[in-house]
MARRO-133228 format. One line per field, with one value per residue: x, y, z of N, C-alpha, C in turn; chain; residue number from 1. Coordinates in steps of 0.1 Angstrom, whole numbers, plus 5000, padded with zeros to 4 digits. Each point is the difference from the previous one (the first is absolute). Layout:
# residues N
nxx (X:...)
nyy (Y:...)
nzz (Z:...)
caxx (X:...)
cayy (Y:...)
cazz (Z:...)
cxx (X:...)
cyy (Y:...)
czz (Z:...)
kette (A:...)
nr (NUM:...)
This chain:
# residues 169
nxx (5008:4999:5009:4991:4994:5015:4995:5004:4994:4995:4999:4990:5005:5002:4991:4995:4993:5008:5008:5001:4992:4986:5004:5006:4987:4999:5010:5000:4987:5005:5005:4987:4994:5013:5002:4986:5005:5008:5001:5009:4989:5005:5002:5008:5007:4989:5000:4995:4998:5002:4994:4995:5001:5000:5001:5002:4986:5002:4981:5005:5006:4987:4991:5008:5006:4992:5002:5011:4992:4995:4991:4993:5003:4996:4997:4999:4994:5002:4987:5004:5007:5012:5002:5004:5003:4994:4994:5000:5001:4989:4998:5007:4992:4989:5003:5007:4990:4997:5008:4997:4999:5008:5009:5000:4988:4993:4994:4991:4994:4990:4998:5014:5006:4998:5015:4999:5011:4989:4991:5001:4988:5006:5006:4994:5008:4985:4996:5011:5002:4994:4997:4994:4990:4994:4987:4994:4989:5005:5006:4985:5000:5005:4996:4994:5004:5000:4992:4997:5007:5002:4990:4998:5003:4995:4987:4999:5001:4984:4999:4982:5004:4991:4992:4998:5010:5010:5004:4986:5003)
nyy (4988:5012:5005:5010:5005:5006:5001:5010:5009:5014:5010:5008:5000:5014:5001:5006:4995:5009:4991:4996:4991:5009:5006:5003:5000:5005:5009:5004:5006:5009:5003:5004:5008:5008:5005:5004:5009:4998:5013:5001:5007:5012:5010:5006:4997:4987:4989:4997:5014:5003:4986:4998:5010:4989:5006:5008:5004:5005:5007:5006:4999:4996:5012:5003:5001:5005:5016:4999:4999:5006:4992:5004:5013:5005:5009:5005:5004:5016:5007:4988:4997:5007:5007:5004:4991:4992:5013:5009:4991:5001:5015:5008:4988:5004:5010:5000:4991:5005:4994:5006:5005:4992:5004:5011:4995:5010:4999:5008:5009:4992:5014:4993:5010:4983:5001:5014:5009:4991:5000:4988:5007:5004:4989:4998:5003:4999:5008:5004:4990:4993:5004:4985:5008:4996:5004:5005:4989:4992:4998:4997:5010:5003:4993:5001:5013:5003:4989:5004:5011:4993:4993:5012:5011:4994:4999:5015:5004:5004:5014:5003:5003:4994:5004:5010:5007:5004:5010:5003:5010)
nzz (5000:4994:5002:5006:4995:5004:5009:4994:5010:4994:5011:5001:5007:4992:5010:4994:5007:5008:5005:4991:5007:4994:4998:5008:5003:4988:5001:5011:4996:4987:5008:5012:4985:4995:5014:4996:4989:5008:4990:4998:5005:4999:5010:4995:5005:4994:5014:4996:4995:5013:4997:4988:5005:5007:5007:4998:4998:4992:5001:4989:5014:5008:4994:4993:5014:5001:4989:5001:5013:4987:5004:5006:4993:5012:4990:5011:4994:5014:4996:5006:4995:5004:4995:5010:5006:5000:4998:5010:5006:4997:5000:5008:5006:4994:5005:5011:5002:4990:5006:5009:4991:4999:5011:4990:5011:4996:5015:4993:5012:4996:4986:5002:5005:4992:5003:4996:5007:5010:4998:4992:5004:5006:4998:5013:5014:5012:4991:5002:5005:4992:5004:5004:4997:5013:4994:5013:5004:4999:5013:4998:4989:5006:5009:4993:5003:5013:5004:4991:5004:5012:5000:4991:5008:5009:4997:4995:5012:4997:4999:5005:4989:4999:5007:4989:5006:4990:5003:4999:4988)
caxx (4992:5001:4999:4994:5006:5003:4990:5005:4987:5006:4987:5003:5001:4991:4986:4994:4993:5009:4997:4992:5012:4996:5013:5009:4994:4999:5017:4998:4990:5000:5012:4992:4993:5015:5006:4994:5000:5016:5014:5010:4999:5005:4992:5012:5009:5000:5010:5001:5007:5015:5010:5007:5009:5011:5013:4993:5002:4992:4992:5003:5006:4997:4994:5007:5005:4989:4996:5015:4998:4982:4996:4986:5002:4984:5002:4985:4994:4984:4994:4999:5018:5011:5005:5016:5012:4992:4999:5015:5005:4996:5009:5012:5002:5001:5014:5012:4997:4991:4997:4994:4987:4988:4991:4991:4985:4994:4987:4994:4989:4990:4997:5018:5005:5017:5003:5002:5011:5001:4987:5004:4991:5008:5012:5005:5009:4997:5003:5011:4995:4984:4992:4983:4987:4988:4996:4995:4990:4999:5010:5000:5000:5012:5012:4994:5003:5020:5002:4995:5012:5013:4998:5003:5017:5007:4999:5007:5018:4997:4989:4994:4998:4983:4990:4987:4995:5005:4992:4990:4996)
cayy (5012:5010:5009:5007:5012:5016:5011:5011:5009:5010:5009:5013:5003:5010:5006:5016:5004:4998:4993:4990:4985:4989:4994:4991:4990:4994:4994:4984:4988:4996:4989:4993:4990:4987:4986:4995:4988:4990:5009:5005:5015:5008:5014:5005:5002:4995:4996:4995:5005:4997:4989:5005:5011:5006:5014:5012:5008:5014:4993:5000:4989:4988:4995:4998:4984:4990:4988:4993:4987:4997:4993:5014:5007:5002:5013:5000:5014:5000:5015:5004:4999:5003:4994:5005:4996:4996:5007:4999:4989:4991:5004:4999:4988:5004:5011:4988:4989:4997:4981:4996:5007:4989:4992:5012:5003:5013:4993:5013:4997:5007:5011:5004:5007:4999:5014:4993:4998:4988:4990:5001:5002:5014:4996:5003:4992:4988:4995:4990:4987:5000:4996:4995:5008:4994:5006:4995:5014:4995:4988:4988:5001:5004:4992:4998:5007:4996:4984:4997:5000:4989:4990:4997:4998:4982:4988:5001:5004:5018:5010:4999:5017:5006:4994:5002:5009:5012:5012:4999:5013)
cazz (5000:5001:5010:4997:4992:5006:4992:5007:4998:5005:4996:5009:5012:5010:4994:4994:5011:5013:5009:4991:4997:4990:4988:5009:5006:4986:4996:5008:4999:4988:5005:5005:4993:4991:5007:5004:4987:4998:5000:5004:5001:5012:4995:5004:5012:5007:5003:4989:4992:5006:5000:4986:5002:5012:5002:5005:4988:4997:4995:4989:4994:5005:4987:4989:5005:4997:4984:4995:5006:4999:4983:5000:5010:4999:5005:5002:5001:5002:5000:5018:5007:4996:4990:5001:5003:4988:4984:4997:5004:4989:4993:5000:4995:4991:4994:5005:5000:4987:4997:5008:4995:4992:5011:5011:4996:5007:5003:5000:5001:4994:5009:5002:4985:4994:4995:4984:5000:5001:4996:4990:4990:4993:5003:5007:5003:4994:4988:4995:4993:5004:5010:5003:5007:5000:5009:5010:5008:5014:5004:4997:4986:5001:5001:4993:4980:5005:4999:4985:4997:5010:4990:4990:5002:5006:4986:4988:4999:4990:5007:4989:4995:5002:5006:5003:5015:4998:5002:4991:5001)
cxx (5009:4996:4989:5003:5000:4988:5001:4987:5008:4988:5002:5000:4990:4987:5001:4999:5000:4994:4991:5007:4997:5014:5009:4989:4994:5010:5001:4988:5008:5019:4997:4994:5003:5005:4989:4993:5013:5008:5008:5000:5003:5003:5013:5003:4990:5006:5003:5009:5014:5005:4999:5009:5007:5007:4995:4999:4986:4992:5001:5016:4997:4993:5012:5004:4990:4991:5008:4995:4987:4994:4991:4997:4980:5002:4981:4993:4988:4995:5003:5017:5002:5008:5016:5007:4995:5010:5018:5007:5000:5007:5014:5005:4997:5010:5009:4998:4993:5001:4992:4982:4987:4996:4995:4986:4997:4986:4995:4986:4988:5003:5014:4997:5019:5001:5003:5015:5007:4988:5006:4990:5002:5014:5013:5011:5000:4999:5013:5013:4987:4997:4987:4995:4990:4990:4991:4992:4998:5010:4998:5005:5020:5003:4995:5010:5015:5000:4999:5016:5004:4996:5003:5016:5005:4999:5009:5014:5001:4986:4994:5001:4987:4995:4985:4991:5006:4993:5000:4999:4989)
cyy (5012:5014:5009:5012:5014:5012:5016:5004:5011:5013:5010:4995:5006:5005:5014:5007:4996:4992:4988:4986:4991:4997:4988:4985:4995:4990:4987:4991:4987:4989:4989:4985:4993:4992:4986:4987:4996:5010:5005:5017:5009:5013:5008:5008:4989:4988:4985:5005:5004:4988:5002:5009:5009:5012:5016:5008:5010:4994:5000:4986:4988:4998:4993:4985:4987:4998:4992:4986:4994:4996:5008:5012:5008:5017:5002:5015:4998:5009:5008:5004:5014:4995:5007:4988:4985:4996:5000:4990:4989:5007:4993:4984:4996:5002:4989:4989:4994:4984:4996:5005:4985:4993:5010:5004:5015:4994:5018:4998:5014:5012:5008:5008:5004:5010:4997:4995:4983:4995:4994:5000:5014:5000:5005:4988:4983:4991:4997:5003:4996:4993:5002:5010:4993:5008:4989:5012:4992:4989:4988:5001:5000:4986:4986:4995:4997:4987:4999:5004:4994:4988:5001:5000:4987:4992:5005:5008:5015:5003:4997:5011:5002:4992:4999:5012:5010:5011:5009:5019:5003)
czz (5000:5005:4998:4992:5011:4994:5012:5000:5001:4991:5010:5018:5009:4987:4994:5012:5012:5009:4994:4995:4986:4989:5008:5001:4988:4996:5013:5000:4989:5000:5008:4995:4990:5008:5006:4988:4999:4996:5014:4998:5010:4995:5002:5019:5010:5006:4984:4990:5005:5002:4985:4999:5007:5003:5003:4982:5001:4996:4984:4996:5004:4987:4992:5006:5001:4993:4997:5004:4999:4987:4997:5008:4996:5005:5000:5001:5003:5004:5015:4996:4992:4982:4995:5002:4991:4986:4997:5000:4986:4984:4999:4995:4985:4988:5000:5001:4988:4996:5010:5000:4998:5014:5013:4992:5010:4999:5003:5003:4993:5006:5003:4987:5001:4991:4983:4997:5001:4991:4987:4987:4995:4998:5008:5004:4997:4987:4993:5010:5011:5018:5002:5011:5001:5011:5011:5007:5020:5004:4993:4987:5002:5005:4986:4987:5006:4999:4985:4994:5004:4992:4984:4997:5006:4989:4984:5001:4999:5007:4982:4990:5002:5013:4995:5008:4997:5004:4987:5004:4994)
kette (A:A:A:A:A:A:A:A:A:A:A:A:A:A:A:A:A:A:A:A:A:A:A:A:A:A:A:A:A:A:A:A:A:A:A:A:A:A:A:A:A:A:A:A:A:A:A:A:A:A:A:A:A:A:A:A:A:A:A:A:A:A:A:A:A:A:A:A:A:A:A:A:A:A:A:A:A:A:A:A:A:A:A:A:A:A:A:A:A:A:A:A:A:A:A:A:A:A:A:A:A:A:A:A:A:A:A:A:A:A:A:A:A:A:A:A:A:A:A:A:A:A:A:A:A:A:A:A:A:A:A:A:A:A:A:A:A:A:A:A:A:A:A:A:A:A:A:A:A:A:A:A:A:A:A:A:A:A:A:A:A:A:A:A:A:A:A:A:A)
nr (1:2:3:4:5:6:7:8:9:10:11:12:13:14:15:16:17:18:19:20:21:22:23:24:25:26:27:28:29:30:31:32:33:34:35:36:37:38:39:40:41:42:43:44:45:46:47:48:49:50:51:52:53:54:55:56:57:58:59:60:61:62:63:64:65:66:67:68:69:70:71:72:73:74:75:76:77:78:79:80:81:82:83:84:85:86:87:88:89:90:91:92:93:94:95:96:97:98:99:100:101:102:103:104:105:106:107:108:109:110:111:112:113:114:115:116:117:118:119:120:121:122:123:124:125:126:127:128:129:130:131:132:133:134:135:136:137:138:139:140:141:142:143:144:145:146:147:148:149:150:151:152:153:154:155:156:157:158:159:160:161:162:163:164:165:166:167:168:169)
C-alpha cells in the first residue's frame, strides 16, 4: 500500500472583519475532513507541518518548504478571509516555482472576487502556467472538490485540466 497523498491547505488566516475566525475554521474544518477520508493533510505552522518541515522559518518560507514536500497544495479562498498574504504567497510560487503549478488547485468560494491580476479568465497569473480554480459555496462543497483532486491525482499521477466546475463569468 501506498502512502497517502501530502496535501498542504493554505488560505487566509485572519478574517476582513476583526476578530472573525471563519477563514481559519474553514481552512481547519477542510484538513479535518482530508484526514478523515485517509489523506495525509495539514495546514501550514501546524504540528504536522513542522514534522515535514522542520526548523524555524518565516511564514512565506514555510510556504515554499512545504510545497517542495507536497503532492497537492490546496490554496483556499474565502469571502470571509484576507487575501494578502494568500495571494501573495501563491504568486510568488508561481513566478519561481512554475513546475510545480500542475499540483496546485485554488478552491474559490462563490461570490470571492479574484483579482483579475490572478484569475486566469483574464489571464491572469494563474493561467500560465495553468492552475485548477474550482468554485464552492459550502464545507461540504469544498471538501468535496478537494477529495475529487486528491483522488484524481493518486489514481493518474495529474490534476484534472477541467472539472466541469470552472468558474463560470
Amino acid at each position: 500500500m501506498t502512502a497517502p497523498l501530502r496535501i498542504f491547505v493554505l488560505g487566509s488566516f485572519a478574517d476582513v472583519t476583526p476578530g472573525g475566525r471563519r477563514s481559519i475554521e474553514t481552512l481547519r474544518t477542510l484538513v479535518s475532513c482530508l484526514i478523515s477520508l485517509g489523506w495525509d493533510a495539514f495546514l501550514s505552522g501546524d504540528p504536522r507541518s513542522r514534522e515535514i518541515a522542520p526548523g524555524h522559518w518565516t511564514p512565506r518560507q514555510l510556504t515554499r518548504a512545504l510545497e517542495r514536500c507536497t503532492d497537492l497544495s490546496l490554496f483556499v479562498a474565502s469571502r470571509a478571509g484576507r487575501p494578502n498574504g494568500w495571494v501573495t504567497e501563491l504568486a510568488t510560487l508561481q513566478i519561481t516555482r512554475p513546475e510545480t503549478a500542475t499540483r496546485r488547485v485554488v478552491l474559490v468560494e462563490v461570490g470571492y472576487p479574484l483579482s483579475q491580476m490572478m484569475d486566469p479568465m483574464y489571464g491572469g497569473l494563474l493561467a500560465e502556467p495553468p492552475v485548477l480554480v474550482i468554485p464552492w459555496r459550502d464545507g461540504d462543497e469544498l471538501c468535496a472538490a478537494a477529495d475529487r483532486c486528491a483522488r484524481f491525482l493518486s489514481t493518474r499521477g495529474r490534476l484534472p485540466t477541467r472539472t466541469g466546475q470552472e468558474r463560470q463569468h
